[in-house]
MIVO-825149 format. One record per atom (N, C-alpha, C, O): x, y, z; residue in one letter. Coordinates in steps of 0.2 Angstrom, whole numbers, padded with zeros to 4 digits, always signed. Example, Ala and Ser with C-alpha at 12.3 -4.5 7.8 and 13.67 -1.06 7.14 Angstrom:
2
+0066-0028+0039A+0062-0022+0039A+0066-0016+0039A+0071-0017+0042A+0064-0011+0035S+0068-0005+0036S+0064+0000+0039S+0067+0006+0040S
***
This chain:
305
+0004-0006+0000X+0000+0000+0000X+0004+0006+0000X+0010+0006+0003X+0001+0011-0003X+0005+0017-0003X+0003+0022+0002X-0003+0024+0002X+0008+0024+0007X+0005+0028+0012X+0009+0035+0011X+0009+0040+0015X+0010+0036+0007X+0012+0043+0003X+0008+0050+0005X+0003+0049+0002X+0008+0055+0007X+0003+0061+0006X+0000+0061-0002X+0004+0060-0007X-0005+0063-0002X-0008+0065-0009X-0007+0073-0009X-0008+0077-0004X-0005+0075-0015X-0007+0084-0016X-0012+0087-0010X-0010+0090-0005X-0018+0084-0011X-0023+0088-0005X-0020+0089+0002X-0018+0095+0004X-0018+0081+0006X-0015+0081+0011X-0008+0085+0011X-0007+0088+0016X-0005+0085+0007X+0004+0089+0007X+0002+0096+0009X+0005+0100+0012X-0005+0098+0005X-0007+0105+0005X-0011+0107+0011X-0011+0112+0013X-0015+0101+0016X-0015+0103+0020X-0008+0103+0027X-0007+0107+0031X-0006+0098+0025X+0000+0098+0031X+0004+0104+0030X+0007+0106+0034X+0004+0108+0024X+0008+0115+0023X+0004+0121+0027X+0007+0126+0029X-0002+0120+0028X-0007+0125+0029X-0006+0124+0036X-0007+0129+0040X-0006+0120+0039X-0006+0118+0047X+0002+0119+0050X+0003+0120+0056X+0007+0120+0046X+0014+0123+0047X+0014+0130+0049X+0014+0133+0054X+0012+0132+0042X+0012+0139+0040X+0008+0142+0046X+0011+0145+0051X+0002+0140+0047X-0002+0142+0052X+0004+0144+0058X+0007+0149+0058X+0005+0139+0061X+0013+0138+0067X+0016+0144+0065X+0015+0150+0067X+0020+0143+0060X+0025+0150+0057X+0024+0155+0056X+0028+0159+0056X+0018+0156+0056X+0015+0161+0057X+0015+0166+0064X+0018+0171+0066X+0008+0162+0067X+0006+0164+0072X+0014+0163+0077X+0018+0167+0077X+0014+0158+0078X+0018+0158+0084X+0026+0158+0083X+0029+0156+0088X+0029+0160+0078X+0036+0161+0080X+0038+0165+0081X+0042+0167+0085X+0033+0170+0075X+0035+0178+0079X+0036+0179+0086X+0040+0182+0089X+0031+0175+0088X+0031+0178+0097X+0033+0174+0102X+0030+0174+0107X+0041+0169+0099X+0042+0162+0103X+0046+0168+0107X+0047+0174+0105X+0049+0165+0115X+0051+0167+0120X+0051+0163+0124X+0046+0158+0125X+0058+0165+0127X+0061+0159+0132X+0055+0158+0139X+0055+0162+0143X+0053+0154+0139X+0050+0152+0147X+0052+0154+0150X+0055+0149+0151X+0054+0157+0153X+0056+0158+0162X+0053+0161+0168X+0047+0162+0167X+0056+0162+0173X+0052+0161+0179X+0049+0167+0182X+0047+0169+0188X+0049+0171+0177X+0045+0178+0176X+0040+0178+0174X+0037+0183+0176X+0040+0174+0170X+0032+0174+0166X+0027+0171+0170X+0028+0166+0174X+0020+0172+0169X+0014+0170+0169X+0008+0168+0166X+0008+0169+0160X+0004+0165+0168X-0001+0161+0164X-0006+0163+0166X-0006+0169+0168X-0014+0160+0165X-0018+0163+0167X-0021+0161+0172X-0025+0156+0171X-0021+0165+0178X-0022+0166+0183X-0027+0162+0186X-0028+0160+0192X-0034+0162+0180X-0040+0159+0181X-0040+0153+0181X-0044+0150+0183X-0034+0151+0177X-0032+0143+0174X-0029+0139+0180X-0027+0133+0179X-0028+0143+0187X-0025+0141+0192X-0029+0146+0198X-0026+0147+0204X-0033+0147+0197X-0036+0151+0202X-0035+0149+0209X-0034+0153+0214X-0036+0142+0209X-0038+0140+0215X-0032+0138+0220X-0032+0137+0227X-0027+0139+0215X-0016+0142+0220X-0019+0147+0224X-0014+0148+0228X-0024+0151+0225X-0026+0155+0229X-0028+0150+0236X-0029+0152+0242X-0028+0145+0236X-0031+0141+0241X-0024+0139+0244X-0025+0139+0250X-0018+0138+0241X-0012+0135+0243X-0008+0141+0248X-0002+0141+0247X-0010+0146+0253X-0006+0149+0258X+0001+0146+0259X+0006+0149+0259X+0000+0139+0259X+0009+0139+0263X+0014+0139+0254X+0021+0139+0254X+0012+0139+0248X+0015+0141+0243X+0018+0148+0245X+0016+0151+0249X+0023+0151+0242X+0027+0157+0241X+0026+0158+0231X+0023+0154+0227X+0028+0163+0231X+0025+0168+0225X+0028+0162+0219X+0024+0159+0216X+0036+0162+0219X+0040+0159+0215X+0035+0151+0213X+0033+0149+0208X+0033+0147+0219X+0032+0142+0221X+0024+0142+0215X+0021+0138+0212X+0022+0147+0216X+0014+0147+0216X+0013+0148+0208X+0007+0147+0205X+0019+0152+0204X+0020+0152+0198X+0023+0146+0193X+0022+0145+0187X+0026+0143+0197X+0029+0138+0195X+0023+0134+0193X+0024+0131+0188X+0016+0132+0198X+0011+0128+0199X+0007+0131+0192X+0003+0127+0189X+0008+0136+0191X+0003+0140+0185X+0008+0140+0179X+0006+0142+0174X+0014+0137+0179X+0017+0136+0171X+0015+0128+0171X+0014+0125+0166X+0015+0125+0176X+0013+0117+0172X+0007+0117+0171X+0006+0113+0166X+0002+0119+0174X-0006+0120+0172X-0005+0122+0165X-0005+0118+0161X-0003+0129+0164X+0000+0133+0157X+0000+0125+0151X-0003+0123+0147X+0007+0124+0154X+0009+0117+0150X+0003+0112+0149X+0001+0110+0143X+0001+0111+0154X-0005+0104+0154X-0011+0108+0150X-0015+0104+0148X-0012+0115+0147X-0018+0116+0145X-0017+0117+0139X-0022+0118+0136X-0011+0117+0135X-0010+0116+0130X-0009+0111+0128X-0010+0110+0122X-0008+0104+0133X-0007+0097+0128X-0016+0095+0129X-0019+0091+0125X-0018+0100+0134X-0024+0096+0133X-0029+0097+0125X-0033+0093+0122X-0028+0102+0125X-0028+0106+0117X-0026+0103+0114X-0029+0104+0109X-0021+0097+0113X-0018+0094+0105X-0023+0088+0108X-0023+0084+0104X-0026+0087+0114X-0026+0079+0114X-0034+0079+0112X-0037+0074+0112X-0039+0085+0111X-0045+0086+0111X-0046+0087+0104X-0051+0086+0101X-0040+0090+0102X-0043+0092+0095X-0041+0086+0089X-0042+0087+0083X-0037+0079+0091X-0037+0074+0091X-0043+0071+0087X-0045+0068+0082X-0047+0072+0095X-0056+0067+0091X-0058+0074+0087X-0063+0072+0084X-0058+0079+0087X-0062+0085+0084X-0064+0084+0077X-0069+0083+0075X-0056+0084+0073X-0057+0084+0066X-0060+0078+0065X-0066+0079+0066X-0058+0072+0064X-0061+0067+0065X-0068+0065+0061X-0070+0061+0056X-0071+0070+0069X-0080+0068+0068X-0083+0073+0064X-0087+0072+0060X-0078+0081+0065X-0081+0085+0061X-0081+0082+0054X-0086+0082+0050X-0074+0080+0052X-0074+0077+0045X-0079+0071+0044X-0081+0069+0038X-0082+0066+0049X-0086+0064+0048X-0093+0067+0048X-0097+0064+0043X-0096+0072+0051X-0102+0073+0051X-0104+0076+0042X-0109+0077+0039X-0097+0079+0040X-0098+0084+0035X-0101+0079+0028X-0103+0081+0023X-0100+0073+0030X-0101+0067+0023X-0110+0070+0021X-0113+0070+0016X-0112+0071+0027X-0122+0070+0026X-0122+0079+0020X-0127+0082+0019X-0118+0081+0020X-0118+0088+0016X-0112+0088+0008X-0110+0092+0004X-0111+0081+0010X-0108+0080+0003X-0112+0083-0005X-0110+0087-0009X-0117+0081-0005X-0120+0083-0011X-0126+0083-0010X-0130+0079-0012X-0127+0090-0005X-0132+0095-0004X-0130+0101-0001X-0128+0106-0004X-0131+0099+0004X-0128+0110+0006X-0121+0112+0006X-0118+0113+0012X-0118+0113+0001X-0110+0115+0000X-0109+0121+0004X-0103+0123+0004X-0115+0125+0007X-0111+0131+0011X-0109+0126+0019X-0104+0128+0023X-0113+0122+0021X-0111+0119+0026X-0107+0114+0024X-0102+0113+0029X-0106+0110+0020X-0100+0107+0018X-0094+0109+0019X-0090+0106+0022X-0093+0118+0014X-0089+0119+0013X-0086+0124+0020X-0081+0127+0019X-0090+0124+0026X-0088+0128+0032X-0085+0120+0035X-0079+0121+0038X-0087+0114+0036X-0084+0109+0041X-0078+0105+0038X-0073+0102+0041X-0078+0107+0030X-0070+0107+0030X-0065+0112+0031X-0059+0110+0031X-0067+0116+0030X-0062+0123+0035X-0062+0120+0042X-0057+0119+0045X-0067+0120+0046X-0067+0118+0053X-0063+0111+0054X-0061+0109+0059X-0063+0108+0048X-0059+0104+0050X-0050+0105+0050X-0045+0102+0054X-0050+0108+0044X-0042+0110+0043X-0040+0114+0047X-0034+0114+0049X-0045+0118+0051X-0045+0122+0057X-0040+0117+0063X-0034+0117+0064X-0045+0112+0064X-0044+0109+0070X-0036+0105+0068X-0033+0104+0073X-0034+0103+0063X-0027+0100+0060X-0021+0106+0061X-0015+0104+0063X-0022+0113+0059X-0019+0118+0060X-0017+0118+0069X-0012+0120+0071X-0022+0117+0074X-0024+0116+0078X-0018+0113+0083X-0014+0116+0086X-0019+0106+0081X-0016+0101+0083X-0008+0103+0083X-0004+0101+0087X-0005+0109+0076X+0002+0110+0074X+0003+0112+0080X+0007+0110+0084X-0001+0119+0080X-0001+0124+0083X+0002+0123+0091X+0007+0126+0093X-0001+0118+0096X+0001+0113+0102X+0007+0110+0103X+0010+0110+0108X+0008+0105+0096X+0015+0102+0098X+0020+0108+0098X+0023+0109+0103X+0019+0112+0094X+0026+0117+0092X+0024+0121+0102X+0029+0121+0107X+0018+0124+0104X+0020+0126+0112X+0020+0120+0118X+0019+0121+0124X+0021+0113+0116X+0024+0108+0120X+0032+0109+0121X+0036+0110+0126X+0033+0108+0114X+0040+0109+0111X+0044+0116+0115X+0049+0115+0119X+0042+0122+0114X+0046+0128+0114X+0042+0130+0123X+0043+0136+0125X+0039+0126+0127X+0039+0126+0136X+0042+0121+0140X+0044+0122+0146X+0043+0115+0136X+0049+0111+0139X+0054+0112+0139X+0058+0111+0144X+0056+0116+0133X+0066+0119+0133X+0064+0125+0139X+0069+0127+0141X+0061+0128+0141X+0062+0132+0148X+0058+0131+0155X+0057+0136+0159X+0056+0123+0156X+0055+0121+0160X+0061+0115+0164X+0066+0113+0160X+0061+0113+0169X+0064+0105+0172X+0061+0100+0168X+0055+0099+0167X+0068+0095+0166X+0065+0092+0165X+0060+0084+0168X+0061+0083+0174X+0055+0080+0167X+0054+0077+0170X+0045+0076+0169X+0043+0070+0169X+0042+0082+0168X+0035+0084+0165X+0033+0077+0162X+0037+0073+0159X+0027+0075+0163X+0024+0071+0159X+0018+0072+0158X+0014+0072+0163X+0014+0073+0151X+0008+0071+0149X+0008+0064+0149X+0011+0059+0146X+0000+0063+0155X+0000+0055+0151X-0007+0052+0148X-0008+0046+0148X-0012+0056+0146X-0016+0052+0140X-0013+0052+0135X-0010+0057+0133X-0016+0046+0132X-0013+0045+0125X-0019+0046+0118X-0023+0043+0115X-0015+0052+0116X-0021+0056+0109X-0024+0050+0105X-0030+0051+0103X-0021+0045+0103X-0025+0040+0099X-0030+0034+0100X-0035+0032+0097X-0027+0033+0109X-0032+0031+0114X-0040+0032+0116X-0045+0030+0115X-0036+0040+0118X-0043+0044+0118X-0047+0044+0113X-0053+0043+0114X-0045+0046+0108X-0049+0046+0103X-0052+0043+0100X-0058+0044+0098X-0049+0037+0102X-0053+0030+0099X-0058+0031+0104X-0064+0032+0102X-0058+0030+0109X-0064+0030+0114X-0069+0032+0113X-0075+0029+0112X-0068+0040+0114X-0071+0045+0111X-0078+0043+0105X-0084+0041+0105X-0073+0043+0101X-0076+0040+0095X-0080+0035+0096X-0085+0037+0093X-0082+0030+0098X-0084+0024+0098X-0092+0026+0102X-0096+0022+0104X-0091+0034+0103X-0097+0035+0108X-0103+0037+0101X-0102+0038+0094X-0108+0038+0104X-0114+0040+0097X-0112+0049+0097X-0111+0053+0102X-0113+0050+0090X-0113+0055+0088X-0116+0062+0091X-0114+0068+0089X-0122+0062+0094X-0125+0064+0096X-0121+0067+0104X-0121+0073+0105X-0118+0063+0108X-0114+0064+0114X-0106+0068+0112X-0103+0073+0114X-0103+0064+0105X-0097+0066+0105X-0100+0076+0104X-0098+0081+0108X-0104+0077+0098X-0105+0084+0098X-0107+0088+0104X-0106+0094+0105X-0109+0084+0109X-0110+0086+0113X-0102+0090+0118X-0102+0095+0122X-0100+0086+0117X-0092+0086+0121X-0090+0091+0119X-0090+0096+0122X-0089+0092+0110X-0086+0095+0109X-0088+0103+0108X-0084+0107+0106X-0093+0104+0110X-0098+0111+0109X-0098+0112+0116X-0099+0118+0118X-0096+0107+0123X-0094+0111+0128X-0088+0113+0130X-0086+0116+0135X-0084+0109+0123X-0077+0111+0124X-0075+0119+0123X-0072+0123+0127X-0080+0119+0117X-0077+0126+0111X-0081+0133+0118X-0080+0138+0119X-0084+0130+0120X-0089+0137+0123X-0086+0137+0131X-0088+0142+0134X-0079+0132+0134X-0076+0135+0141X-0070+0136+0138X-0066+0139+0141X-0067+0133+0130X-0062+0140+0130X-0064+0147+0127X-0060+0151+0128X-0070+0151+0122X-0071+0155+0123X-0073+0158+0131X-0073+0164+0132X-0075+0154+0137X-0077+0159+0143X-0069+0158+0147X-0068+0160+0152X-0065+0156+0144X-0060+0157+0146X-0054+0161+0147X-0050+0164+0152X-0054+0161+0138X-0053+0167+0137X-0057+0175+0139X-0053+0180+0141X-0060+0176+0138X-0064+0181+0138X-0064+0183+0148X-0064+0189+0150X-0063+0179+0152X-0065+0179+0156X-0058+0179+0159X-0058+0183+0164X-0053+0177+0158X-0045+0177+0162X-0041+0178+0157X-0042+0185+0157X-0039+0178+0153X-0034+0177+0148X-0035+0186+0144X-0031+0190+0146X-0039+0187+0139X-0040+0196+0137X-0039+0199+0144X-0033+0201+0145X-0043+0200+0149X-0042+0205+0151X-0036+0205+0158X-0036+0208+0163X-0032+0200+0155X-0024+0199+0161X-0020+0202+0159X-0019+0200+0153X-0015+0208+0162X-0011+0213+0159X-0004+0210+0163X+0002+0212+0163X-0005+0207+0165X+0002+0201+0168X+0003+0196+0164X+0009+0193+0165X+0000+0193+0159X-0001+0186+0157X+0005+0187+0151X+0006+0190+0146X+0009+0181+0153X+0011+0180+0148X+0010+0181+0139X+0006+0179+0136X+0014+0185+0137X+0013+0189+0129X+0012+0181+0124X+0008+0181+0119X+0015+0177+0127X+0017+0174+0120X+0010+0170+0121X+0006+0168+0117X+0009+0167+0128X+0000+0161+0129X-0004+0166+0127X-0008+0164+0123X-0004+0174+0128X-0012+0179+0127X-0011+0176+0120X-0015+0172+0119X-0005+0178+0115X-0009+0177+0110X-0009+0172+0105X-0012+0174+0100X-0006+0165+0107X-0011+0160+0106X-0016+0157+0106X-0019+0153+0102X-0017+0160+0113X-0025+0158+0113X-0030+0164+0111X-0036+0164+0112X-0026+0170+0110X-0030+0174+0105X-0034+0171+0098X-0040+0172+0096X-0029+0169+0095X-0028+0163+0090X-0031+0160+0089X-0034+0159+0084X-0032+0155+0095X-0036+0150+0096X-0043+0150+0094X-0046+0148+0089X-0046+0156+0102X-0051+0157+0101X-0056+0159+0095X-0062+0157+0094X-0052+0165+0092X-0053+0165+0087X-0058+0161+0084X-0064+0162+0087X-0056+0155+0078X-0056+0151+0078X-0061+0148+0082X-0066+0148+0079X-0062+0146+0087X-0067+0141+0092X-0072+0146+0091X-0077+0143+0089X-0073+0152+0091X-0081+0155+0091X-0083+0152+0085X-0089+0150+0086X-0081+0151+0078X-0084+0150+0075X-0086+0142+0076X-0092+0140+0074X-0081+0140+0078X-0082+0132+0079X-0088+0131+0082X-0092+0126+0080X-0089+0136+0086X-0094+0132+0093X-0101+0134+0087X-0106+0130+0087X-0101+0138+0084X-0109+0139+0081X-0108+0136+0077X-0114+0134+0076X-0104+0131+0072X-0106+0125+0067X-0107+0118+0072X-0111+0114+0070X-0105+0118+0077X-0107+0112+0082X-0112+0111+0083X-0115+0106+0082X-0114+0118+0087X-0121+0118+0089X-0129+0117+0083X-0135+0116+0084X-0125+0118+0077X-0130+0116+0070X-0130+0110+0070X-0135+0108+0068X-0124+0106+0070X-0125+0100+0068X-0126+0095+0073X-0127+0089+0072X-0126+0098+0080X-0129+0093+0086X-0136+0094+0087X-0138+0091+0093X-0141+0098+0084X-0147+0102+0084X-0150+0097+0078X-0156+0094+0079X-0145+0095+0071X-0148+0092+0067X-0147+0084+0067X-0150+0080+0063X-0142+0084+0071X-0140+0077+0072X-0145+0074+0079X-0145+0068+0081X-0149+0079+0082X-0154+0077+0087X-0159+0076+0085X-0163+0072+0088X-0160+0081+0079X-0169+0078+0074X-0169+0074+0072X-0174+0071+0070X-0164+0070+0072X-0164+0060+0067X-0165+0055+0074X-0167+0050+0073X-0163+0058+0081X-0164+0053+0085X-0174+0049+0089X-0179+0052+0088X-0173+0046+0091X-0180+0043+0094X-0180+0045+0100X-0175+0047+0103X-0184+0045+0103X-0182+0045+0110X-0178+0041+0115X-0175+0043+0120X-0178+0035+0111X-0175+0030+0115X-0167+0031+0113X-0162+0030+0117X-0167+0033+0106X-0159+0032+0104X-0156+0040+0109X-0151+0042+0112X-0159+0042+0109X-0158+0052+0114X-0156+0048+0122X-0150+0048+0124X-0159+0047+0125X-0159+0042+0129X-0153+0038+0130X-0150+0039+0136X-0151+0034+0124X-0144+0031+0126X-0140+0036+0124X-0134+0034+0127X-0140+0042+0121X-0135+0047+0118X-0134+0049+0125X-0128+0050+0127X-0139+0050+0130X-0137+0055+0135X-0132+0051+0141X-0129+0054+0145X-0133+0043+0139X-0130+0039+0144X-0121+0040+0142X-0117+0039+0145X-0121+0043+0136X-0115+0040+0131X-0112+0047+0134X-0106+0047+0136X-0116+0052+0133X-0110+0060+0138X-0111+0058+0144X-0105+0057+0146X-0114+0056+0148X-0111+0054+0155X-0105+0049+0156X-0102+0047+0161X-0103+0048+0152X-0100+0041+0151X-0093+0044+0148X-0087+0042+0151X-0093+0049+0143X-0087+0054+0141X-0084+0058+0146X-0078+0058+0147X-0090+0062+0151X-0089+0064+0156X-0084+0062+0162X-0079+0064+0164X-0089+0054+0163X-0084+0051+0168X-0076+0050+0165X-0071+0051+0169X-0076+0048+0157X-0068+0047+0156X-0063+0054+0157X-0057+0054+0159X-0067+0059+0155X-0062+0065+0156X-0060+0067+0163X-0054+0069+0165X-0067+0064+0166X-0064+0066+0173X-0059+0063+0175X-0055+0065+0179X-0059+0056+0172X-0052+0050+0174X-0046+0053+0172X-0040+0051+0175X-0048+0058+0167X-0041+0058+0164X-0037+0066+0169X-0032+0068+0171X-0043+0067+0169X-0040+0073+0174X-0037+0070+0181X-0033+0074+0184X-0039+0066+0182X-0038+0063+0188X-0030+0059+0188X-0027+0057+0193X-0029+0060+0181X-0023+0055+0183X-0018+0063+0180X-0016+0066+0185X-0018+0066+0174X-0015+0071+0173X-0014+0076+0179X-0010+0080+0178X-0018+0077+0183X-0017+0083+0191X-0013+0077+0195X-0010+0080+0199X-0013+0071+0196X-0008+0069+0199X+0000+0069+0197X+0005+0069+0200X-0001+0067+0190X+0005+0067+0186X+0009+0075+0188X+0014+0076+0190X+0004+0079+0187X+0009+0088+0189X+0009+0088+0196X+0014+0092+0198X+0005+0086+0200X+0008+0087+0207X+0014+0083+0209X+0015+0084+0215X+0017+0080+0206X+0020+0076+0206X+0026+0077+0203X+0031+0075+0206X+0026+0079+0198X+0030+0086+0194X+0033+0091+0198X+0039+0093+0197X+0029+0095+0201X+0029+0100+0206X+0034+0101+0209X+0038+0105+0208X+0033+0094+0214X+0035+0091+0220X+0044+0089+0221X+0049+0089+0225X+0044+0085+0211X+0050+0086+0209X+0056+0091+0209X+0062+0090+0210X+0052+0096+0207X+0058+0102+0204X+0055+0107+0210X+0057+0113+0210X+0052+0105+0215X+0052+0111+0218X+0058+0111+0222X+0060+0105+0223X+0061+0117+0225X+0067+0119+0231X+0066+0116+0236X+0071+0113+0237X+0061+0115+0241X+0059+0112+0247X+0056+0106+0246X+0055+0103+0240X+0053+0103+0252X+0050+0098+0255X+0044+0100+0258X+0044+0105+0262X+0038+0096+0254X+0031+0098+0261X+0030+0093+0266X+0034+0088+0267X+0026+0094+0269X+0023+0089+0274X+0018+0085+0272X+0014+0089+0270X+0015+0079+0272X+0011+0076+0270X+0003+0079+0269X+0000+0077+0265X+0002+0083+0273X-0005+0087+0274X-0004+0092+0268X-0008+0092+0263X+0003+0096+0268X+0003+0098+0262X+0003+0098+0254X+0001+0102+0249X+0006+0092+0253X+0005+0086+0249X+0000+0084+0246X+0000+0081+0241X-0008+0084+0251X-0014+0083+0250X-0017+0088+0248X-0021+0088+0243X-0015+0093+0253X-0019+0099+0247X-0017+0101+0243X-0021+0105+0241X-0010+0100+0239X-0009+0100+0233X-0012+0097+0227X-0013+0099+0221X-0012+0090+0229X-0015+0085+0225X-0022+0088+0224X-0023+0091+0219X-0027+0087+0230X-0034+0092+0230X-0035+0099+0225X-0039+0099+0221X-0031+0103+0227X-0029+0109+0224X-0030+0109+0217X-0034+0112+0214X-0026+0104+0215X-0023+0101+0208X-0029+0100+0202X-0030+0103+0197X-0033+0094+0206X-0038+0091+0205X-0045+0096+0204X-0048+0098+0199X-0047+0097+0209X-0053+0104+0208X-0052+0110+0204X-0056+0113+0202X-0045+0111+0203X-0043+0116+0196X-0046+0114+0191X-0051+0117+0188X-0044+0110+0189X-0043+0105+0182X-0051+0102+0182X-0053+0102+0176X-0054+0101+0186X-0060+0097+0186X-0064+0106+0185X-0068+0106+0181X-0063+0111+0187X-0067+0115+0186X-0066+0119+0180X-0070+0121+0177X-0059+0119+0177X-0055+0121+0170X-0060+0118+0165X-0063+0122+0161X-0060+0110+0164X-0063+0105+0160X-0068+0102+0159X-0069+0098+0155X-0072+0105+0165X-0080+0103+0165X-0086+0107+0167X-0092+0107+0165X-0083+0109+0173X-0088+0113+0178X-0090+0121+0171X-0095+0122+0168X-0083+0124+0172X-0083+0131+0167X-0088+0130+0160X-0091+0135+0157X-0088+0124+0158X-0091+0122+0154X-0097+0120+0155X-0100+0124+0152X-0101+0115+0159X-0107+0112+0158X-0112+0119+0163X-0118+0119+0163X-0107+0123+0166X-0111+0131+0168X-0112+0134+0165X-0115+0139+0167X-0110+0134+0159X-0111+0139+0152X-0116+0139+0150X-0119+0135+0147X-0119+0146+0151X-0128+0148+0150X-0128+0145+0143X-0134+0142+0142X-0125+0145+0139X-0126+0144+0132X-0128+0138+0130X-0134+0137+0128X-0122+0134+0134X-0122+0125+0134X-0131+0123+0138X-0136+0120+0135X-0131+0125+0144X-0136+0124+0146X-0141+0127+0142X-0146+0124+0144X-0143+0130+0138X-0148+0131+0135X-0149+0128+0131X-0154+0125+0130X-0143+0128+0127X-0143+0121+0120X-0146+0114+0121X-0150+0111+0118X-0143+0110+0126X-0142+0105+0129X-0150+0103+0132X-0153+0098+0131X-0152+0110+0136X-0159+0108+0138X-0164+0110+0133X-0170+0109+0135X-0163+0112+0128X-0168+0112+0123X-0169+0107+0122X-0175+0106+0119X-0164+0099+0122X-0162+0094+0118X-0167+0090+0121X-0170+0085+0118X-0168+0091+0129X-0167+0084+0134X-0174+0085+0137X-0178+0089+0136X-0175+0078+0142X-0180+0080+0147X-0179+0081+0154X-0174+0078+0157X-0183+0085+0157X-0180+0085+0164X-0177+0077+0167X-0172+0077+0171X-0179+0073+0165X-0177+0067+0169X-0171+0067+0165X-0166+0068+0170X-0168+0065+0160X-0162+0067+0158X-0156+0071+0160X-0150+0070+0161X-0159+0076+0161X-0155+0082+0164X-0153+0081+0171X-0148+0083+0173X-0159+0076+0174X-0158+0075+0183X-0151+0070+0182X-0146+0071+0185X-0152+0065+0176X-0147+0061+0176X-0140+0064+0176X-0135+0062+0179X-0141+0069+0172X-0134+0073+0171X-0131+0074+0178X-0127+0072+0182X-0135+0080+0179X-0135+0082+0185X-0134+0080+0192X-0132+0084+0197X-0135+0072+0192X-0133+0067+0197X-0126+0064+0196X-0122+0064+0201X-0123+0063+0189X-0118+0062+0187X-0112+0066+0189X-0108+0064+0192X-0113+0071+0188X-0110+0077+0190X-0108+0080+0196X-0104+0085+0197X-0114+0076+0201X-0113+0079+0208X-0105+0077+0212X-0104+0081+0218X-0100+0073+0211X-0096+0070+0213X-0090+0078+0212X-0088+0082+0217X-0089+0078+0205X-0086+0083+0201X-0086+0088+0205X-0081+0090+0207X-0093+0092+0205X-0096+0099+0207X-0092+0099+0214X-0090+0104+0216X-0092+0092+0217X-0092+0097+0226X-0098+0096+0230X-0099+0099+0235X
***
């Protein structure tokens, strides 16, 4: 078999380069222990008192770090499915065809865009850092859920990194120059995302039964749980990280609230910001029935607190 790029492909992998060379070399710079991230993205380092400033910054570059891989490891299943949903507009509506294959090229520029700020945060961190989901694992998983759930996922993805941005990131005059404006970049890009999602998880809900709705909604609970899993192992992985490169030793108790810390960050970064989203809630209960929603809602209560 020939696994060669074709023209198409050569020309998208050019476009997902360029993309990189673009946006982000002009504004490559050295990590160091000056800089900062977005503050919201670690909000809850306000809980950690026996941290010192250096200490507390250092917790908000690996967050930084982790919310970047988390982004190549999301936008993984994104193109994907986008490029799968877009088949039902093959030969009828070319203005929506011709939007989810941009959104898809989007999401592969995407992907570039992440390795290259992996790459250029490890040369100015210790080494040691480890991501540990694996992008083709999740994906698959992901994938194997019904279509109706995964859009789901993905449309609360796109709508807690626009309240993210919008919400810590633009109006932080501390933040790091080079993170504001990749995920200026980013976002960009995700608002238009979120409104093709939100049409095609609206159309891809008219074809369901009640009964197929129903198991759709067992299948985001089910995605939920995995993210949370993954969150659960990646907030251990960096507190652990931490603990590595940090200058001192805590005490056990302190150790606990770091792991805690760690974990209610990330679990409120990756779900909570999101399934709070007036938006999401509106879309979603337009979708469901109260009893549905209890289910969600029950699902969720571990997460919340």
């Amino acid at each position: 078999m020939d696994f060669s790029l074709n023209d198409e492909q050569r020309a998208i992998q050019e476009t997902a380069r360029e993309f990189a060379r673009r946006e982000v070399d002009p504004i490559v710079e050295e990590i160091d222990e000056s800089q900062k991230f977005p503050r919201e993205v670690m909000r809850k380092a306000g809980e950690l008192g026996f941290l010192g400033a250096k200490e507390k910054r250092l917790v908000s570059q690996i967050q930084g770090r982790t919310y970047a891989n988390m982004f190549g490891l999301v936008e993984r299943f994104i193109g994907p499915k986008v490029s799968e949903v877009s088949r039902d507009h093959w030969l009828g509506d070319q203005t929506a065809f011709e939007a989810l294959v941009r959104f898809t090229d989007e999401e592969l520029k995407h992907q570039e865009l992440f390795r290259r700020v992996e790459r250029m945060t490890a040369e100015g961190m210790a080494p040691g850092y480890t991501f540990l989901p694996q992008p083709n694992d999740v994906a698959t998983a992901v994938l194997g859920k019904s279509t109706w759930a995964v859009l789901a996922l993905i449309c609360h993805i796109e709508l807690f990194v626009l309240a993210h941005y919008r919400q810590s990131i633009e109006p932080d005059g501390e933040l790091s120059e080079l993170w504001k404006d990749i995920f200026m970049f980013h976002a960009k890009e995700e608002s238009q995302h979120a409104i093709l999602d939100e049409l095609e998880w609206q159309r891809e809900d008219a074809k369901l039964s009640p009964a197929q709705r129903d198991q759709a909604v067992s299948d985001l609970i089910d995605l939920v749980a995995a993210v949370d899993g993954i969150l659960q192992m990646q907030a251990g992985a960096d507190t652990n990280y931490f603990l590595q490169v940090c200058e001192r030793v805590f005490g056990k108790a302190e150790v606990e609230k770091l792991r805690e810390t760690m974990l209610k960050a990330y679990r409120w970064q990756y779900i909570v910001s999101g399934v709070q989203d007036e938006r999401f809630q509106k879309i979603l209960g337009g979708m469901i029935t109260d009893a549905q929603m209890k289910r969600i809602g029950a699902a969720l209560g571990p997460i919340l607190g």
